[in-house]
N, C-alpha and C positions, 0 to 999 in steps of 0.2 A: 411468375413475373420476373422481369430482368431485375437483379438485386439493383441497378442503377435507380428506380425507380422504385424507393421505399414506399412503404406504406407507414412508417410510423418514425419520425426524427430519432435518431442517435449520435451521439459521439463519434461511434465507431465509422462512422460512413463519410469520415471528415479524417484528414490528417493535417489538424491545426497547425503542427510545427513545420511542416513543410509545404509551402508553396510551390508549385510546378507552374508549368506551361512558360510561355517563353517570355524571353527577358529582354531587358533594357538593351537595345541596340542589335537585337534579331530579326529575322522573318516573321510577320506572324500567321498564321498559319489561315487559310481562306479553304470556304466549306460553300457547296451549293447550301442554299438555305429554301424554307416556305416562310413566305408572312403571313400573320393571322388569317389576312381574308385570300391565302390561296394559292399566292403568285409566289412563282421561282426570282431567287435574288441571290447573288453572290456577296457573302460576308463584307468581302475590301472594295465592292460597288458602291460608293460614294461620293457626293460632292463635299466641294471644300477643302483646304489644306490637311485638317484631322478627324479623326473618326473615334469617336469618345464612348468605346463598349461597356455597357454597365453589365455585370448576370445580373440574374431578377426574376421574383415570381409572385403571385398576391400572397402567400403566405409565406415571404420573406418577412419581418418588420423592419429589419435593416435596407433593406429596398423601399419598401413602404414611406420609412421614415425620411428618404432621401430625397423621396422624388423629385419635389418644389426645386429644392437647389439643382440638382440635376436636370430637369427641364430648362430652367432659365440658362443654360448653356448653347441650348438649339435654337437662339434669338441672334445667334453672332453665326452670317451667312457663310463663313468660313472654318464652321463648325458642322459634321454631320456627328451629332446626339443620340444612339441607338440603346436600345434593349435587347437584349437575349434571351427569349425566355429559356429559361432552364425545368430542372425537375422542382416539386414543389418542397419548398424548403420545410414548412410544419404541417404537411398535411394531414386530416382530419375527415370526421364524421361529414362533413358538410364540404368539404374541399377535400378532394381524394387523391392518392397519391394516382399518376396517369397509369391506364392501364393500356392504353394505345396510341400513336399520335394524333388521332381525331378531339381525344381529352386533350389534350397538350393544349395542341391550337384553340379550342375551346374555351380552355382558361387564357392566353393570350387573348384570342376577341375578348373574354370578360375583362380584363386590362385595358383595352380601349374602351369598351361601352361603359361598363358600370365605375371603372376609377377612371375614366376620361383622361386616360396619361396620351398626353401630346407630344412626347419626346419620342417620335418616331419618323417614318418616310412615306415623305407624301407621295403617291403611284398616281398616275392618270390611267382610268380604265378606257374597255374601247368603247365608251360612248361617252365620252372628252367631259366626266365626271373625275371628280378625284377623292380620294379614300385614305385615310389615316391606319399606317398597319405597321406589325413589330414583329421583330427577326425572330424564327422559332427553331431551336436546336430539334435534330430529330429524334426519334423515341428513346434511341441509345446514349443520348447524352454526347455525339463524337465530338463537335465542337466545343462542348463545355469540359469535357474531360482535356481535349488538346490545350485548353486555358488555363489548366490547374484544378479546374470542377470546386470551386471555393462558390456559395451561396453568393456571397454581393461583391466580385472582387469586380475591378474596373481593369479598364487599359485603353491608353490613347498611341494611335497609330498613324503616321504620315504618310502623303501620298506614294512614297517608294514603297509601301507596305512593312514599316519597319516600326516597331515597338518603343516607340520615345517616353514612357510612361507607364508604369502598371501601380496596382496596390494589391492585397490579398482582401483588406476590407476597404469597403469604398470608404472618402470620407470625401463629400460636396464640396467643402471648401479646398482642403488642399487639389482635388482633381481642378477646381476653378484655376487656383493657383500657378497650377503647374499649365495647365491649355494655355492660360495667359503669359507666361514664361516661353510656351512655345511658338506664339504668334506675334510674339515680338523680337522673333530671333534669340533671347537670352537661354543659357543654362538652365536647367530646372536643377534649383536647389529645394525644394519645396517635398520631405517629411513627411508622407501619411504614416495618418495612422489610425486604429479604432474608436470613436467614436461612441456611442451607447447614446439610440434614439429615447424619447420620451416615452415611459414608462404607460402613456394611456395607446402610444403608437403600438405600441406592444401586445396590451392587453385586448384591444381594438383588432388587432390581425389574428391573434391568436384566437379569439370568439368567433372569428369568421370561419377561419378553420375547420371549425367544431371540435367536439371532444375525442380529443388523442394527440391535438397539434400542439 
């Protein structure tokens, strides 16, 4: 199996002290993508002024813990709100680490169906239905590695495709913060920084898990 996709969390598979992928006032970098339910979609294909990329995966808790505030970001029509799914952060007995992209996506749809996350894009299919779905890096992690490969980092991007916004861990409020700073024309002077979800958010993803995560 590709080391990208562990099968059991470590330290090691993290370089906490350095943050990669690109920065404040660069290109960010745009990847063909699939969404849960299938359909090809381009990374920097978005409406709205900004594009507020969270990573994320159910056995994040830091993703987990976020969500609520992080959704309520996709209520302002000048906001496109997405997910990434990446690789699974604490996988386990019961949540496994992917062993092909058909898991990936798999756990994305479980993302939508069973945690009903609505912070995603809405698709019209071809029978003028419409379907709730969420960006899926491919088996290799390339978009997630080109962003720094950090479990819940964020980054808000403008319509020139330019990085006006990043963190290494998300934190709800300062991203509210700062999108609000940026749609009102001002500077973002606005601080992240980590955060530490509630202690049941925690214990709650990691049981889903199963034993290893």
């Amino acid at each position: 199996m590709d080391s990208y996709n562990y099968t059991e969390f470590s330290t090691g598979d993290y370089d906490f002290d350095n943050f990669e992928g690109p920065v404040v006032g660069s290109k960010a970098p745009d990847f063909q993508l699939t969404t849960s339910d299938g359909k090809g979609i381009r990374l920097l294909d978005f409406d709205g002024e900004l594009l507020v990329l969270e990573m994320g995966s159910i056995t994040c808790p830091l993703f987990q813990g976020r969500r609520a505030g992080m959704e309520a970001l996709s209520q302002d029509a000048r906001v496109s709100a997405r997910v990434l799914y990446i690789r699974e952060a604490h996988s386990g007995a019961d949540i496994q680490g992917h062993a092909n992209f058909e898991d990936k996506q798999a756990c994305a749809s479980r993302l939508n169906g069973d945690d009903r996350e609505t912070r995603t894009i809405l698709v019209d299919d071809p029978r003028g239905r419409s379907s709730w779905t969420i960006l899926v890096d491919d088996f290799e992690g390339t978009a997630h590695r080109a962003y720094g490969g950090m479990p819940n980092s964020v980054f808000v991007i403008n319509r020139n495709g330019c990085v006006v916004f990043r963190s290494a861990w998300n934190n709800a409020s300062a991203t509210a913060q700062a999108v609000a700073s940026l749609l009102s024309g001002k500077a973002v002077t606005t601080k992240s920084y980590s955060w530490p979800v509630p202690p049941t958010v925690v214990l709650q993803t990691l049981r889903r898990g199963g034993k290893g995560s």
